[in-house]
Backbone bond lengths (Angstrom), bond angles and torsions (degrees), N, CA, C in turn:
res aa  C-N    CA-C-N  psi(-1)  N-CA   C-N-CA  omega(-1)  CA-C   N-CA-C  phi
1 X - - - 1.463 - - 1.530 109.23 -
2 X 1.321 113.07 130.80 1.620 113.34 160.40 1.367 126.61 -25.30
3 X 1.466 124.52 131.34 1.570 108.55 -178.96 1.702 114.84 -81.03
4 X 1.167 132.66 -172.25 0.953 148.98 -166.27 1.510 99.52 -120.29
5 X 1.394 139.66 110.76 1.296 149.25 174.48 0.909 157.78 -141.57
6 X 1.301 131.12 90.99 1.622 141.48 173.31 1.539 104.95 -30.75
7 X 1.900 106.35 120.64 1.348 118.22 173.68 1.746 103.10 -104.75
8 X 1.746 112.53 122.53 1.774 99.92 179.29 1.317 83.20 -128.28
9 X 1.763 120.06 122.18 1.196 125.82 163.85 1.379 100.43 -164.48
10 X 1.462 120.80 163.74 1.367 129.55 -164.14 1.493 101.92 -129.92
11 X 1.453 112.41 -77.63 1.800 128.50 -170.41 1.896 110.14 -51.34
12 X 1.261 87.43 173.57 1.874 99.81 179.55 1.506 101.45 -68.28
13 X 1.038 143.80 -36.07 1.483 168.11 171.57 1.648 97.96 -50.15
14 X 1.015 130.62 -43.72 1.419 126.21 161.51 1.553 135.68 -40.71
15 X 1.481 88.99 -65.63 1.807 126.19 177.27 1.400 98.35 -12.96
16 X 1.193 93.00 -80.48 2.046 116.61 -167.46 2.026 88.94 -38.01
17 X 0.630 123.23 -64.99 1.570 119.26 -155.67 1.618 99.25 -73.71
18 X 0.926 134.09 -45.71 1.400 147.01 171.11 2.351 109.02 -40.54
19 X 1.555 90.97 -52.60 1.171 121.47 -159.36 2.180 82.32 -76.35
20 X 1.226 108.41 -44.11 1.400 117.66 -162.12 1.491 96.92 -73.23
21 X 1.122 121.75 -73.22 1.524 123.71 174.29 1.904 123.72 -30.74
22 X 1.372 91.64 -51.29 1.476 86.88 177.10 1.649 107.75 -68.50
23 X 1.046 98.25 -45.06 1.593 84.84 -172.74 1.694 132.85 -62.65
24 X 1.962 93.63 -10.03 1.294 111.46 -170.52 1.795 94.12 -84.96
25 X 1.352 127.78 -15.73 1.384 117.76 150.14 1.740 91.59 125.17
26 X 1.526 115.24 12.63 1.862 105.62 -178.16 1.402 101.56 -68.97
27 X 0.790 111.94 167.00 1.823 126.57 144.81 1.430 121.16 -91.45
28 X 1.159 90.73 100.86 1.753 125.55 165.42 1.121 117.84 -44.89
29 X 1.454 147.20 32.42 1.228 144.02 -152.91 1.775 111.88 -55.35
30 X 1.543 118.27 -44.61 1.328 114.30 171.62 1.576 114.12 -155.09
31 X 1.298 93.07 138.01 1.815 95.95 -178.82 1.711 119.05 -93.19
32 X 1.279 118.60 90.32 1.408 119.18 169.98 1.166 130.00 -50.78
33 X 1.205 144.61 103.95 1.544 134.69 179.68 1.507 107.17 -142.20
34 X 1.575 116.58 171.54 1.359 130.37 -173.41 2.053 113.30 -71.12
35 X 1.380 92.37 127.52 1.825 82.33 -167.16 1.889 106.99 -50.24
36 X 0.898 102.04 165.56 1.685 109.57 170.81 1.202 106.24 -48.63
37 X 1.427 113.15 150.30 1.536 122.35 165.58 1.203 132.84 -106.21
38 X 1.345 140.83 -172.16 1.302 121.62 175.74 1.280 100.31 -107.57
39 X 1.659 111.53 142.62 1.373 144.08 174.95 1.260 143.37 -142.90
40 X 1.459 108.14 -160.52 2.232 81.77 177.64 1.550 91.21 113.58
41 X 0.874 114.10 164.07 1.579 131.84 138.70 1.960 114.96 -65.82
42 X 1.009 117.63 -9.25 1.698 114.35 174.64 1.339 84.53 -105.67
43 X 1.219 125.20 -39.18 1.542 110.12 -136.42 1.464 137.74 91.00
44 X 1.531 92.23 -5.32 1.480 96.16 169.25 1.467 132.69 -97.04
45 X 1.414 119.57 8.12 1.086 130.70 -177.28 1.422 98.72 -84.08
46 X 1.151 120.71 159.32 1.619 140.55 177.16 1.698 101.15 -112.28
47 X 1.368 115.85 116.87 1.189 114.55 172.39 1.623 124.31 -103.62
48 X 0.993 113.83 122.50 1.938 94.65 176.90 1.640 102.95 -73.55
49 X 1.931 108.81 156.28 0.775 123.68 -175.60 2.067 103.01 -76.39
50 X 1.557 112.86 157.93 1.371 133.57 162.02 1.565 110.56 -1.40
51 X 1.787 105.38 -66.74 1.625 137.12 -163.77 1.540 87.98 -64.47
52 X 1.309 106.11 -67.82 1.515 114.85 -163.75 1.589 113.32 -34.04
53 X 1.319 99.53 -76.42 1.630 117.18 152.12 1.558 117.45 -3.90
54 X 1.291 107.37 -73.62 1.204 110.34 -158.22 1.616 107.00 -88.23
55 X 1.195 134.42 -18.45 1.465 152.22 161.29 1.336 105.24 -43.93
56 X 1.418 94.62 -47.18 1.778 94.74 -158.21 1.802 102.04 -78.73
57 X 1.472 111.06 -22.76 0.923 131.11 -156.37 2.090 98.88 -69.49
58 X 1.563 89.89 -59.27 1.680 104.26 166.47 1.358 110.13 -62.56
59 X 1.507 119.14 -20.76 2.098 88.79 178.14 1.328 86.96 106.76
60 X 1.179 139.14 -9.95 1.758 136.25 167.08 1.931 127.06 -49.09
61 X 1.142 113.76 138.02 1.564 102.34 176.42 1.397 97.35 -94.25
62 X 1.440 89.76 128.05 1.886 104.17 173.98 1.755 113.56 -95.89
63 X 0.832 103.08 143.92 1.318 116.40 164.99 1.701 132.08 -128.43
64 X 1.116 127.90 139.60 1.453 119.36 -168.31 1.442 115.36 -158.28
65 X 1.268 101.03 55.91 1.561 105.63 156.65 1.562 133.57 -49.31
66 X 0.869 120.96 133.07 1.755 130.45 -170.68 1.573 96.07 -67.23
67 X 1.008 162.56 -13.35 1.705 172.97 -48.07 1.144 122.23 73.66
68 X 1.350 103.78 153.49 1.514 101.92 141.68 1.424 129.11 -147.57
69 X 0.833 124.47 69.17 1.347 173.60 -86.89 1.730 101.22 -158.08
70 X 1.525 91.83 -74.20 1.798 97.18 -173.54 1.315 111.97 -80.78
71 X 1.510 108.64 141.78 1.459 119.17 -178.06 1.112 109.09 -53.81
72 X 1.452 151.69 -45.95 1.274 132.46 -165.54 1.726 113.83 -64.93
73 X 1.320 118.61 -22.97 1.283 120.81 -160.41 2.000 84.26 -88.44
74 X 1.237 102.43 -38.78 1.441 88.67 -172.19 1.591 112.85 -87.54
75 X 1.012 121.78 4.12 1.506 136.03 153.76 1.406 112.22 -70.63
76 X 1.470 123.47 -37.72 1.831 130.41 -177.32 1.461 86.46 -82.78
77 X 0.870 127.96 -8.01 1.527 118.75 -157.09 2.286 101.07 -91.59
78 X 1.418 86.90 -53.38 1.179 125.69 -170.57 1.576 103.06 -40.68
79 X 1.745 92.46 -65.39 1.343 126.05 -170.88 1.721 128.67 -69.30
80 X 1.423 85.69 10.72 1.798 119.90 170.73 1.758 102.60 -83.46
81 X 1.174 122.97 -52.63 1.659 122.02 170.83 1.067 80.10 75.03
82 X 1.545 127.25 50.25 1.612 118.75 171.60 2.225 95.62 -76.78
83 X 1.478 84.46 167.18 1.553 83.77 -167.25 1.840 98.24 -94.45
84 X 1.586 112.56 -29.86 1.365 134.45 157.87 1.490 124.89 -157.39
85 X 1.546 110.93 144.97 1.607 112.90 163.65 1.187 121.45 -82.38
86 X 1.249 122.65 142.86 1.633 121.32 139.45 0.998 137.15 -140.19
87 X 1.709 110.64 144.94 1.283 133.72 -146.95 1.642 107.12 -92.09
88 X 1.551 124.03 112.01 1.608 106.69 147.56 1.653 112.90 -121.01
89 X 1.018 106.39 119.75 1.457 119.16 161.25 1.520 114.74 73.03
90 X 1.468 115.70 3.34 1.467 131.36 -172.05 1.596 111.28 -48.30
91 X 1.394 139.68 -12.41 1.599 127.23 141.95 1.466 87.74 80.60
92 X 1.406 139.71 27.75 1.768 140.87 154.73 1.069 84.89 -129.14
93 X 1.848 105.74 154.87 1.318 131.40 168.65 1.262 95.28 -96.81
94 X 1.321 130.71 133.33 1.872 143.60 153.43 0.929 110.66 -67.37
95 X 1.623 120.64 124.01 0.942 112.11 -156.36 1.981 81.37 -118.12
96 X 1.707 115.57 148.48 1.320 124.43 -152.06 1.734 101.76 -40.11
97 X 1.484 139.28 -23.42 1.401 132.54 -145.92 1.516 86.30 -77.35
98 X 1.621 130.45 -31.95 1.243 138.95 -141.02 1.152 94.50 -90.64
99 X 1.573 119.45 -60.23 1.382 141.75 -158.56 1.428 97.73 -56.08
100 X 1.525 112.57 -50.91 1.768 106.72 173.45 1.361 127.49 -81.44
101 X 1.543 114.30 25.00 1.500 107.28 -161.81 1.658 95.19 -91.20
102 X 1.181 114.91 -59.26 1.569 112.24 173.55 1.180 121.91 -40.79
103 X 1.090 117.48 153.47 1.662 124.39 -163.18 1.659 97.54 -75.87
104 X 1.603 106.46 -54.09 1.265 116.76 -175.73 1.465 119.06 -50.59
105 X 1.346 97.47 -52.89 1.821 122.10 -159.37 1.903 105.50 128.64
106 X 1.653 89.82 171.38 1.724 88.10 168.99 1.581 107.48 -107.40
107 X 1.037 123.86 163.43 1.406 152.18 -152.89 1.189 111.65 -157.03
108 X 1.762 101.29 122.80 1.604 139.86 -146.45 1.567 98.42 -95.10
109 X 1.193 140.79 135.49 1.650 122.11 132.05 1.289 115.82 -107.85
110 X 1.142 106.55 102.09 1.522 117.92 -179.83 1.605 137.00 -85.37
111 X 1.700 136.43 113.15 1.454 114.55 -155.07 1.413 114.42 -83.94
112 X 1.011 119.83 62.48 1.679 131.28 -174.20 1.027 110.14 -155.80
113 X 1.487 121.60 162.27 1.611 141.03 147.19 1.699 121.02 -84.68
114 X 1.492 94.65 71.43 1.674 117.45 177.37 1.773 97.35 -33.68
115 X 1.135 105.20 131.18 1.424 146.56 36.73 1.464 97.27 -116.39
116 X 1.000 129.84 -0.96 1.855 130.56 159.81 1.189 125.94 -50.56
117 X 1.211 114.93 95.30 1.945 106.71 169.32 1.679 103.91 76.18
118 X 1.358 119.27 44.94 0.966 115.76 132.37 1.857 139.29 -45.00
119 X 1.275 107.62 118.51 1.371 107.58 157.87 1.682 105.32 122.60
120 X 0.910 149.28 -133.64 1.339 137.18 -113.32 1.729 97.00 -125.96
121 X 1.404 124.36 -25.50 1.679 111.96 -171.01 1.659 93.73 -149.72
122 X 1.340 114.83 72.66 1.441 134.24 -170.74 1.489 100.24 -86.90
123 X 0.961 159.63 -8.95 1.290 172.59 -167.64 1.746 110.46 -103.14
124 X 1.286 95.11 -74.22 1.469 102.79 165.62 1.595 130.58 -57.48
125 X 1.143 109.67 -28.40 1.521 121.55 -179.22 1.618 106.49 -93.99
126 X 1.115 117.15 -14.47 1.632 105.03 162.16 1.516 134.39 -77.37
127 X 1.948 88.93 -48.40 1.592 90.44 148.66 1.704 138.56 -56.02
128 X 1.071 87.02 -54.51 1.851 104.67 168.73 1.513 101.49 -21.85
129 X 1.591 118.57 -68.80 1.251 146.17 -162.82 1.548 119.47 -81.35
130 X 1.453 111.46 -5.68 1.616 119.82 157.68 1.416 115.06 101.33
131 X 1.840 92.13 -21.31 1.858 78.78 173.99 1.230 141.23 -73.89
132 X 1.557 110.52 -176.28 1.781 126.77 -138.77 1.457 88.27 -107.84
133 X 1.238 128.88 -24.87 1.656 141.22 -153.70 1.559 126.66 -150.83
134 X 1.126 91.06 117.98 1.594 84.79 161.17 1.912 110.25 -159.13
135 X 0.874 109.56 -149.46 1.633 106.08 -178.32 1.442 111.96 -178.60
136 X 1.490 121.86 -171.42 1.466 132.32 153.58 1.220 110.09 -107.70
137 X 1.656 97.84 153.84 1.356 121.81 161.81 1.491 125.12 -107.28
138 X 1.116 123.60 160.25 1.292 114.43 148.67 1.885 101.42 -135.87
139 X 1.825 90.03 127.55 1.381 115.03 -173.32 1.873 111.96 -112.54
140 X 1.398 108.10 117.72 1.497 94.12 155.41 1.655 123.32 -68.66
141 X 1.940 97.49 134.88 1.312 93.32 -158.32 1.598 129.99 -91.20
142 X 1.383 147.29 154.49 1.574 129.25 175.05 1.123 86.59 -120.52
143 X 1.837 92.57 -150.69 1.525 105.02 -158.81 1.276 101.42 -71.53
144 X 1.224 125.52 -42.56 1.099 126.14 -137.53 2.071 126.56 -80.39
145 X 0.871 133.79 -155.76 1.850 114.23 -173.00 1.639 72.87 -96.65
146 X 1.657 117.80 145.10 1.394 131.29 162.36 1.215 124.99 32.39
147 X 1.825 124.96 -4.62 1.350 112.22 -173.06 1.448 113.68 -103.10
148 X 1.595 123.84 74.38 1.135 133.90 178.73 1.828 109.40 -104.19
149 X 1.086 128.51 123.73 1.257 118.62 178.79 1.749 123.63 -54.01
150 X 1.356 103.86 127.48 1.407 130.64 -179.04 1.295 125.45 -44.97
151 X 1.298 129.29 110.76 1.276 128.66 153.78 1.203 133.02 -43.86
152 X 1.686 91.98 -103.26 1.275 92.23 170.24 1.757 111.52 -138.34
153 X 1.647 111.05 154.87 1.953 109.04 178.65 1.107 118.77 -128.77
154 X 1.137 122.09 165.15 1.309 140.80 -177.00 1.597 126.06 -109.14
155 X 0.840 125.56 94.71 1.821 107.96 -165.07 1.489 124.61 -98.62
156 X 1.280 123.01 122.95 1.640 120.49 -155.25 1.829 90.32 -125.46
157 X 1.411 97.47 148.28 1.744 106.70 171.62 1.363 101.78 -100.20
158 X 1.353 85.87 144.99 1.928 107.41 175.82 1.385 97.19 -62.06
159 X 1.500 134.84 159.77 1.356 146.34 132.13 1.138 109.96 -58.08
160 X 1.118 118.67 165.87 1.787 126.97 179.04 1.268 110.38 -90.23
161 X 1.050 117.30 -55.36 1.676 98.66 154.60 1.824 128.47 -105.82
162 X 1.645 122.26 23.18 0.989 108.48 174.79 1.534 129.09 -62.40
163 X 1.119 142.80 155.03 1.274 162.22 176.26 1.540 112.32 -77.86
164 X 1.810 97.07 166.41 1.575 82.78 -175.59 1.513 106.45 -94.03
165 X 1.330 117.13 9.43 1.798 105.05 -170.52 1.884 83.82 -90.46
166 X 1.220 104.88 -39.41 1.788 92.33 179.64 1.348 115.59 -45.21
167 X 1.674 106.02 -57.29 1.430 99.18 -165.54 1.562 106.72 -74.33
168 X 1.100 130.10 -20.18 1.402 118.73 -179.65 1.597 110.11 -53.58
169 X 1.003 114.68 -35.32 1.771 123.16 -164.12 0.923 78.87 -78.66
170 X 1.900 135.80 -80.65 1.727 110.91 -177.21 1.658 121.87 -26.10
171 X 1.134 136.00 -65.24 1.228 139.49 -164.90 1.538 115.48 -68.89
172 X 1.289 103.23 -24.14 1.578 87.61 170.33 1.149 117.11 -106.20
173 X 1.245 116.25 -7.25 2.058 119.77 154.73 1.499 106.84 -45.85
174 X 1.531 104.20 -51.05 1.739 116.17 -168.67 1.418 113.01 -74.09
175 X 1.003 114.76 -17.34 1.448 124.56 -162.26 1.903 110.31 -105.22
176 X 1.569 99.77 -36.35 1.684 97.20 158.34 1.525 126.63 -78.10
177 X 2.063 97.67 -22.76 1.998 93.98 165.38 1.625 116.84 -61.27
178 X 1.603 123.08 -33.90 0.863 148.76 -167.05 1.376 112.04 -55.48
179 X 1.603 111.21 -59.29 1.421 144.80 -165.61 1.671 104.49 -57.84
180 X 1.665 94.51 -55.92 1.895 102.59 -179.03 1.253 94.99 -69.32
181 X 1.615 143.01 -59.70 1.605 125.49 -169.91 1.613 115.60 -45.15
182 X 1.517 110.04 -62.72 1.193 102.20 166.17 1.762 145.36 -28.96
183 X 1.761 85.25 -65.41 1.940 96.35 155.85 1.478 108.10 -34.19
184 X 1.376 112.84 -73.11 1.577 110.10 -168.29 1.231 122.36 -70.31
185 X 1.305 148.93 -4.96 1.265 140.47 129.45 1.320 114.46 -51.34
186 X 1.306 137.75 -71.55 1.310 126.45 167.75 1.608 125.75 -26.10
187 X 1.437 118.02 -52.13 1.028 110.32 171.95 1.509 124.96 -62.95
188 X 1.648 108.03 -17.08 1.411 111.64 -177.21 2.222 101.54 -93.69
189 X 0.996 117.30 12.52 1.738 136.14 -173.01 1.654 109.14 55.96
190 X 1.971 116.34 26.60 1.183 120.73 -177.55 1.599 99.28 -118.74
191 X 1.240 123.75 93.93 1.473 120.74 -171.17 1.806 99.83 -162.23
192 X 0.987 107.18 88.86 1.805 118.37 -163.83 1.253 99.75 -71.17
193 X 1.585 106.47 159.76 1.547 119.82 177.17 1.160 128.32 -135.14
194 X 1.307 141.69 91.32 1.188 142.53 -136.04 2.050 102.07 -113.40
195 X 1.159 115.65 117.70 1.729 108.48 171.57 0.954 97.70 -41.05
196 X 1.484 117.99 157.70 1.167 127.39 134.24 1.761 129.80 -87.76
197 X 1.490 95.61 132.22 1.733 104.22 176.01 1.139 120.27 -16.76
198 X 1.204 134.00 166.99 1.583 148.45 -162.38 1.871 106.06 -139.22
199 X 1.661 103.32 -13.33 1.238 106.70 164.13 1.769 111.56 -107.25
200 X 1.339 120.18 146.21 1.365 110.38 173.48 1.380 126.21 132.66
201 X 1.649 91.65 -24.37 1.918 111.68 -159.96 1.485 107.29 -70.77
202 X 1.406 94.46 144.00 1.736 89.80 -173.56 2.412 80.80 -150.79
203 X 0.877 109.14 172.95 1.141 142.36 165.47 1.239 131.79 -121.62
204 X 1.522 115.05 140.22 1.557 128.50 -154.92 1.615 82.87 -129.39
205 X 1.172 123.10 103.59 1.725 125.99 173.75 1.303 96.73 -108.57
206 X 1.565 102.59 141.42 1.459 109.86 170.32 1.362 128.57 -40.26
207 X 1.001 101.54 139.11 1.777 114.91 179.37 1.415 107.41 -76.44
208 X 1.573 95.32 126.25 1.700 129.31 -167.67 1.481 89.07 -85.12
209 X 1.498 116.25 153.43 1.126 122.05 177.47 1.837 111.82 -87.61
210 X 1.098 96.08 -34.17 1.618 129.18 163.21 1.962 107.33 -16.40
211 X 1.585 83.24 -74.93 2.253 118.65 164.16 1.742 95.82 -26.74
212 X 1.223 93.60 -46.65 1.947 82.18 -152.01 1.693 110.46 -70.41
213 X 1.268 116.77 -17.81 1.637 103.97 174.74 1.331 121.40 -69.78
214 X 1.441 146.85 111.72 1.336 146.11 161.36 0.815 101.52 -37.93
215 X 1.436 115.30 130.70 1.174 144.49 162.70 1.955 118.05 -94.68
216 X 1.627 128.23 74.50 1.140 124.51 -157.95 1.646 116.10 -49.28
217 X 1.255 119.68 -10.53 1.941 123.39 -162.98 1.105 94.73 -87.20
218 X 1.760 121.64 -18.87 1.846 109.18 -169.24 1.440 100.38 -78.59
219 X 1.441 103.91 166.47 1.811 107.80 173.51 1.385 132.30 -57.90
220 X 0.953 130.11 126.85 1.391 137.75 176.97 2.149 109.61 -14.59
221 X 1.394 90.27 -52.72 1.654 94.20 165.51 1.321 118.50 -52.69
222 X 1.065 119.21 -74.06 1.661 127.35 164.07 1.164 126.24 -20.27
223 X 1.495 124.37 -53.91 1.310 129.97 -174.95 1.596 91.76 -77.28
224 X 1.187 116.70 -68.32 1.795 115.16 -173.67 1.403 98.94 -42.99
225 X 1.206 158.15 -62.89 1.107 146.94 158.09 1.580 133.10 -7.05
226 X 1.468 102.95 -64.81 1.269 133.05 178.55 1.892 106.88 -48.03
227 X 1.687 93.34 -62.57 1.101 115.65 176.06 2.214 113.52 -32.53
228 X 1.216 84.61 -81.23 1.300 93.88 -167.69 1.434 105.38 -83.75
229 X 1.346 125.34 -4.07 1.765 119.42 163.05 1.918 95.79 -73.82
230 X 1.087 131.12 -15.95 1.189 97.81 -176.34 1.384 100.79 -138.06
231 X 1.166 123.32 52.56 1.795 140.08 134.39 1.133 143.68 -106.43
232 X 1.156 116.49 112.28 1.840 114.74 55.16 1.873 96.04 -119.36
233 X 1.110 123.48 -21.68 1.207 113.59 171.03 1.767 135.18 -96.77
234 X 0.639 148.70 111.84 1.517 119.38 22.26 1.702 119.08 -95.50
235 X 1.283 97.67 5.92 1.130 110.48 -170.36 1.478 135.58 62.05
236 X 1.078 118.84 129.24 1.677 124.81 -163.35 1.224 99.80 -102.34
237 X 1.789 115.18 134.54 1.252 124.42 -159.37 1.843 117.35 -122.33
238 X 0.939 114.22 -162.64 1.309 125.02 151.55 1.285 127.22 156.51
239 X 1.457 130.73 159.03 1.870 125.51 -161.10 1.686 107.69 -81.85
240 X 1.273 110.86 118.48 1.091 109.76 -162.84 2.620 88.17 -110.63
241 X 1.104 117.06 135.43 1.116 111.03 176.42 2.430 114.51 -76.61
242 X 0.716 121.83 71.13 1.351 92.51 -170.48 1.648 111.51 -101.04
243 X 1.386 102.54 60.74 1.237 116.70 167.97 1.641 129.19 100.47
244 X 1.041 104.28 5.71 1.519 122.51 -145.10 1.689 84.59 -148.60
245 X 0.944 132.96 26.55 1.455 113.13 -168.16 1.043 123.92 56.25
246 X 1.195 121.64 173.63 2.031 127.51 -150.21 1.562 86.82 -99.92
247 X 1.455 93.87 148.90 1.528 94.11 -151.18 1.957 73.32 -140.59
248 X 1.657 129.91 -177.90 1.375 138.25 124.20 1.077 125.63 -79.97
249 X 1.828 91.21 149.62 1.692 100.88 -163.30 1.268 87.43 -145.73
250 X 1.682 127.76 121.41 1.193 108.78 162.00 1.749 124.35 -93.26
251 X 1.209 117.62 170.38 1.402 110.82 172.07 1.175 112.74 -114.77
252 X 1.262 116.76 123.60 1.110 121.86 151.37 1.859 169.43 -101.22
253 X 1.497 90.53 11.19 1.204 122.97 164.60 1.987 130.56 -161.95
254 X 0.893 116.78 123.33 1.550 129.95 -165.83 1.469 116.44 -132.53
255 X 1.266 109.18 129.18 1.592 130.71 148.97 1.686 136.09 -71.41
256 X 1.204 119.38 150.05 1.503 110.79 -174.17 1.575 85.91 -113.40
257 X 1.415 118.82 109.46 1.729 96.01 -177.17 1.707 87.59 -151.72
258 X 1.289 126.67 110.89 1.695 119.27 -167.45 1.708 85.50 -103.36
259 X 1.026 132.72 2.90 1.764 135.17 -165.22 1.800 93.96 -90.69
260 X 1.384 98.04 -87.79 1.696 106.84 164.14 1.314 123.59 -101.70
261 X 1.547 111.38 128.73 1.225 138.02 173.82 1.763 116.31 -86.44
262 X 1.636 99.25 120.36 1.432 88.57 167.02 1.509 124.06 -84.35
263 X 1.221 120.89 -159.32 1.691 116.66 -174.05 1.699 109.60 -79.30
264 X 1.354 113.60 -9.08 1.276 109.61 168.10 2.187 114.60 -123.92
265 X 1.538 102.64 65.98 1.039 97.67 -176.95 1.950 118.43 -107.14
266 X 1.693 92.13 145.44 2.214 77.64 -153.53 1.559 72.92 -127.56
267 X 1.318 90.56 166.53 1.488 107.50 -159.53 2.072 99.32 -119.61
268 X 1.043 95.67 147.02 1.380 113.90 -160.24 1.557 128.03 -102.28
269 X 1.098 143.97 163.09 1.560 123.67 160.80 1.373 112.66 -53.25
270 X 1.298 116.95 165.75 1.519 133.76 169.06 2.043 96.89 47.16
271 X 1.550 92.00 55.97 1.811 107.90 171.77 1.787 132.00 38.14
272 X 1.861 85.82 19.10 1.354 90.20 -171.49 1.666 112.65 -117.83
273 X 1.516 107.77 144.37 1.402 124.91 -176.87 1.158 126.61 -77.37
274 X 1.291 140.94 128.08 1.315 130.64 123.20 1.411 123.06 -130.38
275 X 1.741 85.29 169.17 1.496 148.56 -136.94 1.922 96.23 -64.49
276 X 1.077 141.89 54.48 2.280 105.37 -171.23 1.389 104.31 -63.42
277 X 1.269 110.79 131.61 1.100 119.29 -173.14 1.984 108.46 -95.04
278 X 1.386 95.30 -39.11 1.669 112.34 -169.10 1.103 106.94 -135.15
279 X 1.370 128.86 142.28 1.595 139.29 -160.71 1.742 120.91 -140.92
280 X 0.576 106.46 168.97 1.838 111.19 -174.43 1.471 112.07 -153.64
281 X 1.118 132.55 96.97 1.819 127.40 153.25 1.338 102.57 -66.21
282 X 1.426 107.36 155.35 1.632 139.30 163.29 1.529 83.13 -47.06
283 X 1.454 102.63 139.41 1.813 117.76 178.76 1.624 125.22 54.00
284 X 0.885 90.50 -15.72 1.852 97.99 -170.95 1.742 101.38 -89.39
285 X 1.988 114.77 -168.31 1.232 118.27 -171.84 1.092 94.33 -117.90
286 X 1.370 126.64 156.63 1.108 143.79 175.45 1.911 113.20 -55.59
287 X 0.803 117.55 138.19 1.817 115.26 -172.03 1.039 116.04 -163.18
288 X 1.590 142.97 146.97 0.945 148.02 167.00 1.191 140.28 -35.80
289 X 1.272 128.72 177.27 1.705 93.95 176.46 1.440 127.63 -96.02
290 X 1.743 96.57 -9.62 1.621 109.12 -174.01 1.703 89.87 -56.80
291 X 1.120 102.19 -64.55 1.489 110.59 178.11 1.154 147.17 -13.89
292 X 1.542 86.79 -63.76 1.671 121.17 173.84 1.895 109.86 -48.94
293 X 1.587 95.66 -57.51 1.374 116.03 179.91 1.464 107.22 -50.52
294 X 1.417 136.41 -42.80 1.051 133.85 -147.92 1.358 102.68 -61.67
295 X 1.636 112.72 128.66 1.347 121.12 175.81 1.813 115.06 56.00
296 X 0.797 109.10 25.51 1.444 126.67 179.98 1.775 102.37 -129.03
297 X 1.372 105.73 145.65 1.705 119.73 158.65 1.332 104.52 -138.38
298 X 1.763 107.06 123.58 1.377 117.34 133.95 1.378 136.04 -28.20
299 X 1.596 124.58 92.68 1.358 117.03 175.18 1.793 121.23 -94.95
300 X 1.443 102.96 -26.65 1.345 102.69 156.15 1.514 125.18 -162.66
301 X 1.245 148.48 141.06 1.252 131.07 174.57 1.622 124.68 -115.70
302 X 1.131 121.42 135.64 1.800 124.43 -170.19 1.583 99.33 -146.20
């Protein structure tokens, strides 16, 4: 029989698993997500989050407590007789009353190969950090930040220069196929759990806004890194002069290529190049660089 299941997710990174489950035929009993925020051009608009959206969209009961924290919410919570939760990207800590309310337990999809890059911007911090690999998990969850023993993963290679908005769309394609296999072993009581290692652990801490200025003296690796670990959000920047005085420019996509140079190639510490492939002015759209260049000259960049 279909399980019975609490959905808690907020971001676009959710959707896919949300979108996967229902269709895999559970009962959705309630969708947890982050209350609306304020937006708009004033800021006064209240926006619902991604999940919200799309919940309401299927016919789902949403819910969106600011915490959960207070007993009554974890009493409504309780009083679901969900059979299990699962968690993508939902931005609340569970606090233990929650974690034991499901019969099953709750259940993680996580964008890493735990015990790697645990915690809050696992996507971004792999690229950031140069690697070739990483994947999803799905973890039953405890108290603790990400170290709940492992189900089951998926393991995907970085591109050499992909980005993190690319790989996110990979990972949460992989991570909602993931989500229904899992469900259905569980529901069948064959769904293994393996600790996770005690060697390996690293942390993924939120991304400082601080991170995003290029820094030109680091190595050609580094900056290409930098680059495409933090696009399109928040995006990594720097003052580029094009005539008008030094203005921001973010970048948003780069090559490591010292062989061929494209029309915007800058040279790095330790004599090495890279490539901007994709660009952004203050107000403008994101564009290439042939583009960018058009009728424009570089007079200096820092």
């Amino acid at each position: 029989m279909p399980l019975r299941l609490i959905f808690m997710g907020t971001p676009v990174f959710s959707v896919a698993a949300l979108d996967a489950l229902n269709a895999a035929g559970h009962d959705i009993c309630a969708v947890y997500t982050q209350p609306p925020r304020a937006g708009g051009r004033r800021g006064l608009d209240l926006t619902p989050s991604p999940v919200h959206r799309r919940a309401e969209e299927l016919g789902l009961d949403v819910r969106t407590p600011a915490r959960l924290r207070d007993p009554a919410d974890q009493q409504a919570l309780a009083a679901l007789n969900a059979d299990a939760a699962v968690v993508v990207a939902y931005g609340l800590l569970l606090p233990k009353a929650v974690l034991d309310a499901p019969r099953l337990g709750c259940f993680n999809i996580h964008a890493s190969l735990l015990p790697r890059w645990r915690g809050a911007a696992p996507i971004h911090r792999a690229i950031m950090a140069g690697d070739t690999e990483t994947g999803v998990m799905v973890m039953r969850m405890e108290e603790g930040l990400d170290t709940g023993p492992v189900a089951m993963a998926k393991r995907l290679a970085i591109g050499a220069d992909e980005t993190t908005g690319e790989l996110h769309d990979r990972l949460a394609a992989a991570g909602a196929a993931l989500i229904v296999e899992a469900m259905a072993r569980l529901e069948q009581g064959d769904l293994p759990l393996t600790p996770q290692p005690d060697t390996g652990v690293t942390y993924a801490s939120k991304i400082d806004k601080a991170e995003a200025r290029i820094d030109w003296s680091l190595p050609a690796a580094d900056v290409h890194n930098r680059i495409r670990g933090l696009s399109p959000f928040p995006g990594a920047w720097c003052e580029m002069d094009l005539g008008a005085g030094p203005e921001r420019v973010k970048l948003l996509g780069a090559t490591l290529d010292n062989a061929v140079a494209g029309p915007l190639g800058i040279m790095c510490g330790a004599g090495g190049r890279v490539t901007v492939t994709r660009l952004q002015r203050a107000g403008g759209k994101a564009v290439d660089a042939a583009t960018f260049l058009n009728g424009a000259t570089v007079r200096a960049i820092r």
